[in-house]
C-alpha positions in Angstrom: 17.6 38.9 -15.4 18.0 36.8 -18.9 20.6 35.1 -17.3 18.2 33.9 -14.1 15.3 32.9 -16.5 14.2 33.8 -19.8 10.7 34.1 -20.0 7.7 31.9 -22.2 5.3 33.2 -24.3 6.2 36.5 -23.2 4.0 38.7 -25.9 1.2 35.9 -25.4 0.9 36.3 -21.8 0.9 40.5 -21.5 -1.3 40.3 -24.5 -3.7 37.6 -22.5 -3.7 39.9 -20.0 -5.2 42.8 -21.9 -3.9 45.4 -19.4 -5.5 48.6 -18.2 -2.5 51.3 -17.5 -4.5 52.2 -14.4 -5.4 48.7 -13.2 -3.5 46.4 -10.2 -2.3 43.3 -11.7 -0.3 40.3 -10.0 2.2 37.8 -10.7 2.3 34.9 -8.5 5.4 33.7 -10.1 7.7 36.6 -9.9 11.1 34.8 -11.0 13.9 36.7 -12.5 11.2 39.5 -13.1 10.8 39.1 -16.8 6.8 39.2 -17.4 6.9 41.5 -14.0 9.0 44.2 -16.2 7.1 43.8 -19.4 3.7 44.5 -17.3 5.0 47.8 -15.7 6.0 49.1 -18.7 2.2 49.1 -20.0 1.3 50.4 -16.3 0.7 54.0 -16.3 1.4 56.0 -13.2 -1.6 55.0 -11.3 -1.2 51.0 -11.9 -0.3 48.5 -9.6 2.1 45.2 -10.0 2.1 42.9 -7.2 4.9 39.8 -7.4 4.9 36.7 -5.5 7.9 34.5 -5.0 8.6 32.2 -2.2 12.7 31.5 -3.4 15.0 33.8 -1.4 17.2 34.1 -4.9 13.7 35.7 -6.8 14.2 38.6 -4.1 17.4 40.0 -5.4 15.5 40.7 -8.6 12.9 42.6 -6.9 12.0 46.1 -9.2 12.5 49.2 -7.3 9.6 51.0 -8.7 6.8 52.9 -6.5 4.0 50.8 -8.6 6.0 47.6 -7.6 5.2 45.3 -4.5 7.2 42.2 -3.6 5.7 39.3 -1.6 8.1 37.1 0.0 5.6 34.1 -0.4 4.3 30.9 -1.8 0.7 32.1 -4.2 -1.0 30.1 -2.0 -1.8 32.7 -0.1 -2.7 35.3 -2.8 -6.1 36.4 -1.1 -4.2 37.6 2.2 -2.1 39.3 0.7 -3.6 41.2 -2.2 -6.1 42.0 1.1 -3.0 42.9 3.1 -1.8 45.6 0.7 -5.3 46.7 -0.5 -5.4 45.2 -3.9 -9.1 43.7 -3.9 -10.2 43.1 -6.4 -6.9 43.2 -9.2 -7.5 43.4 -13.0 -5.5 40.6 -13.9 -3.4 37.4 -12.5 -0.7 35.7 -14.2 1.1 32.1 -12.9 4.3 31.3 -15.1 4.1 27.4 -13.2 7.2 25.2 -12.6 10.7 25.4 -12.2 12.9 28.5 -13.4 16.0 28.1 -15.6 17.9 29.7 -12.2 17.0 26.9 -10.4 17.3 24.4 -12.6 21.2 25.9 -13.3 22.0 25.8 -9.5 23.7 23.1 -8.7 23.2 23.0 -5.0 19.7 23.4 -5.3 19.3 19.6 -6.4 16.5 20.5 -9.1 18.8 19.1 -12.1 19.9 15.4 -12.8 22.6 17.1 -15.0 24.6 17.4 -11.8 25.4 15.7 -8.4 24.6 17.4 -5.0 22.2 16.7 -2.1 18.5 15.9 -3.4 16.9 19.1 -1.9 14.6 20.5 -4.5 12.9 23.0 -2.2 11.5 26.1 -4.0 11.3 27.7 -0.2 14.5 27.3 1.1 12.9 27.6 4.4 10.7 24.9 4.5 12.1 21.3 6.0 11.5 18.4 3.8 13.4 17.7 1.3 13.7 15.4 -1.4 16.5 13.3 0.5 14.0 13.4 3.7 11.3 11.6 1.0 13.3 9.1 -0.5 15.0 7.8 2.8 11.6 8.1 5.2 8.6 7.8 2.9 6.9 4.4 3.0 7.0 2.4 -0.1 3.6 2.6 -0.7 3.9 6.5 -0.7 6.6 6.7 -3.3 4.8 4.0 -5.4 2.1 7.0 -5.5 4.1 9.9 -6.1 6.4 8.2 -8.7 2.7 6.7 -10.5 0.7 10.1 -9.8 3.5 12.9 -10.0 6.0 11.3 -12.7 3.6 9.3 -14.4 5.9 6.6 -14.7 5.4 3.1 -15.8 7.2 0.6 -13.5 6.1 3.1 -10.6 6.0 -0.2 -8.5 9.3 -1.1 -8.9 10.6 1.7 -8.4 9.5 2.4 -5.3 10.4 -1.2 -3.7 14.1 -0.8 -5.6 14.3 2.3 -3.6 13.4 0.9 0.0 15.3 -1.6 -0.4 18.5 0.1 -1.9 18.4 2.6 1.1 18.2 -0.2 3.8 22.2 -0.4 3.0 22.9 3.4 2.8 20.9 6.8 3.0 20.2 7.9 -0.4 21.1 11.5 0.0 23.1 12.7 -3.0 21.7 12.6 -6.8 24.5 10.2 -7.5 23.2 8.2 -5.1 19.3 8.0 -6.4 21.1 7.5 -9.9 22.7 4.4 -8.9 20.1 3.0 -6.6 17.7 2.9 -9.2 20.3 2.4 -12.5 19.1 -1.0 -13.3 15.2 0.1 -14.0 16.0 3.4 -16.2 15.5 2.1 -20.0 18.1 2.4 -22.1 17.7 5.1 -24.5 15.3 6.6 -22.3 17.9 8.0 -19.5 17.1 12.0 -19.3 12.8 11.0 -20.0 13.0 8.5 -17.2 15.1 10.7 -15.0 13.4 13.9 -15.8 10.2 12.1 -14.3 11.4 10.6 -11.5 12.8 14.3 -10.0 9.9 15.8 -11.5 7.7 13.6 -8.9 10.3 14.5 -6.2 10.2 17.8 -6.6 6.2 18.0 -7.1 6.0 16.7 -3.3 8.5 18.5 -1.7 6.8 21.5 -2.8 3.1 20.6 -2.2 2.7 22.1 -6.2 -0.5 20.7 -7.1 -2.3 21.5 -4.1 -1.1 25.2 -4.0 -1.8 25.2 -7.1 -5.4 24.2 -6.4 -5.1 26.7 -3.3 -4.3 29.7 -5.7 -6.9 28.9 -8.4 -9.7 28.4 -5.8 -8.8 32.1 -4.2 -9.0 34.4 -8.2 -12.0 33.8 -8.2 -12.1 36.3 -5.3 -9.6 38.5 -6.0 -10.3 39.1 -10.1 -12.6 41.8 -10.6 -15.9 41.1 -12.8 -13.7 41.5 -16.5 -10.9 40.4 -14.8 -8.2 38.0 -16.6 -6.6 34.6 -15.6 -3.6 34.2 -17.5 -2.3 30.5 -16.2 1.1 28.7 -18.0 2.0 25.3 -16.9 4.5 22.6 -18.5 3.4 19.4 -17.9 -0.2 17.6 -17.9 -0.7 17.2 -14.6 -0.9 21.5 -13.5 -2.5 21.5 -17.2 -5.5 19.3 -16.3 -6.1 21.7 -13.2 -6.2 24.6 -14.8 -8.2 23.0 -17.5 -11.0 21.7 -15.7 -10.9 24.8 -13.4 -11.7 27.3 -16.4 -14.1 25.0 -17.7 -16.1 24.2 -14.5 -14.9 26.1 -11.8 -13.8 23.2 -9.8 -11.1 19.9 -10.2 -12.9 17.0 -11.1 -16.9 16.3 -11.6 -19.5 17.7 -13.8 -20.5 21.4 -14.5 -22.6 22.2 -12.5 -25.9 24.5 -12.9 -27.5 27.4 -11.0 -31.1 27.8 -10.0 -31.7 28.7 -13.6 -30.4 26.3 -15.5 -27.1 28.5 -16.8 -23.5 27.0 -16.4 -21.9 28.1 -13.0 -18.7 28.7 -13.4 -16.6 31.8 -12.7 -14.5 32.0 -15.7 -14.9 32.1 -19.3 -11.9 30.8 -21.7 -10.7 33.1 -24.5 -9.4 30.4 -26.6 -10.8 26.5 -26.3 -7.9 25.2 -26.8 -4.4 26.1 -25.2 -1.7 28.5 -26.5 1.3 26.9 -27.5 5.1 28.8 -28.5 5.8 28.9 -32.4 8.3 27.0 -33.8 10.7 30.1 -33.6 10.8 30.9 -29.9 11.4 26.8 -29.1 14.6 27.2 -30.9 15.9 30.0 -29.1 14.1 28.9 -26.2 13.9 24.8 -25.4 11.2 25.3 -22.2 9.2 26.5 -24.5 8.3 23.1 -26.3 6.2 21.6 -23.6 4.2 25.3 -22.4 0.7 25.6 -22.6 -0.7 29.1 -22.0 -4.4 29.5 -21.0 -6.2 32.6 -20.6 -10.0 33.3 -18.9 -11.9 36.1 -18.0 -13.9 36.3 -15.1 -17.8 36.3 -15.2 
């Protein structure tokens, strides 16, 4: 399992949790299993773990363990399936966002500029688009979008024209290929930063990330029981903001709002103001760690 991903913020995260050995919790981000097994070890006999996962390779770490339920599925779909298996309402959620180390370390997978293979990037190797589908077909008004939006990325503009232009002489379908189609515009000094955004915009549509994730926090509020606890992790601003504004307000963008009685209404309540970070200790032995942000809430 240490080998497939080694888990952030692990003692944060079960701690935010505050489990009940008799309560039904669920990870939406099941992985190589590492915060699943740390949670059924402070599950008594009568608790409940449900893991979701929508990668084929998370299955073969699935827990054989009578308390232990694997869901095949992106977290999107949380509500149906907590409903499907009688786990209305659950004690406590957890979301370790973005990509594992496994993935990352797959070649063939096409997550990593480190090496060269087909730009894939799926998390669900079922699904049909691909990264090579969006950077051959997409118009260039699109990719100036999801390069600007999704990479954050300065000369998104250019970008996207050098692209639609470089692929009117050959498909772009390899990460060699997107490398040298778009070499002249990646700053000098700045190679892995500029890269790193430009796949992490790829990757962010292929796998429709900020909208599940919008999906999934939308559907705790239904499935956390009253006391209930939202423990959320993300690695870059954009997931951040969402889960942000959703704890604080209950919804993406806008004001609070008020009920009839003039008292905030919003579902959860943050146990820290400001996010959790990982010590200077556990970056060292762990790199991911530097740009995690841990954010726990209780529901109302």
């Amino acid at each position: 399992m240490s080998n497939y991903h080694n888990p952030v913020m692990l003692a944060e995260c079960i701690e935010g949790l505050n489990i009940n050995p008799e309560g039904t919790y669920v990870d939406v981000t099941f992985g190589g299993g590492g915060h699943s097994r740390e949670i059924l070890k402070h599950l008594g006999p009568q608790g409940k773990l449900i893991a979701f996962d929508q990668d084929v390779d998370a299955q073969a770490n699935a827990i054989d363990d009578e308390r232990f339920v694997f869901v095949d599925q992106n977290f999107r779909y949380l509500k149906n399936f907590c409903r499907l298996h009688g786990a209305i309402p659950v004690d406590g959620i957890l979301a370790d966002l973005g990509v594992s180390s496994h993935q990352f370390d797959k070649a063939e997978r096409g997550f990593s500029t480190r090496f060269d293979a087909d730009l894939d990037m799926r998390m669900d190797q079922s699904a049909t688009q691909t990264a090579k589908d969006i950077v051959n077909t997409y118009a260039e008004a699109d990719l100036h979008r999801i390069f600007g939006m999704y990479g954050e990325i300065q000369n998104a503009k250019t970008l996207a024209r050098t692209i639609v232009t470089a692929r009117l002489n050959s498909p772009i379908n390899t990460i060699a290929d997107l490398k040298g189609a778009i070499a002249t515009l990646i700053p000098r000094g700045k190679e892995n930063k500029y890269l790193a955004q430009v796949f992490q915009a790829l990757r962010i549509e292929v796998n429709q990330e900020l909208e599940a994730l919008q999906e999934f926090l939308k559907q705790t509020v239904e499935v956390l029981a009253p006391g209930g606890r939202l423990v959320v992790m993300s690695y870059h601003s954009l997931e951040d903001r969402l889960v942000k504004s959703f704890i604080a307000k209950g919804k993406f963008s806008g004001e609070l709002e008020k009920d009839i009685y003039g008292n905030d209404d919003r579902p959860f309540e943050a146990v820290s103001r400001k996010a959790i970070t990982a010590t200077e200790d556990e970056i060292k032995l762990n790199n991911r760690a530097r740009s995690a942000k841990l954010r726990i809430a209780v529901k109302k």
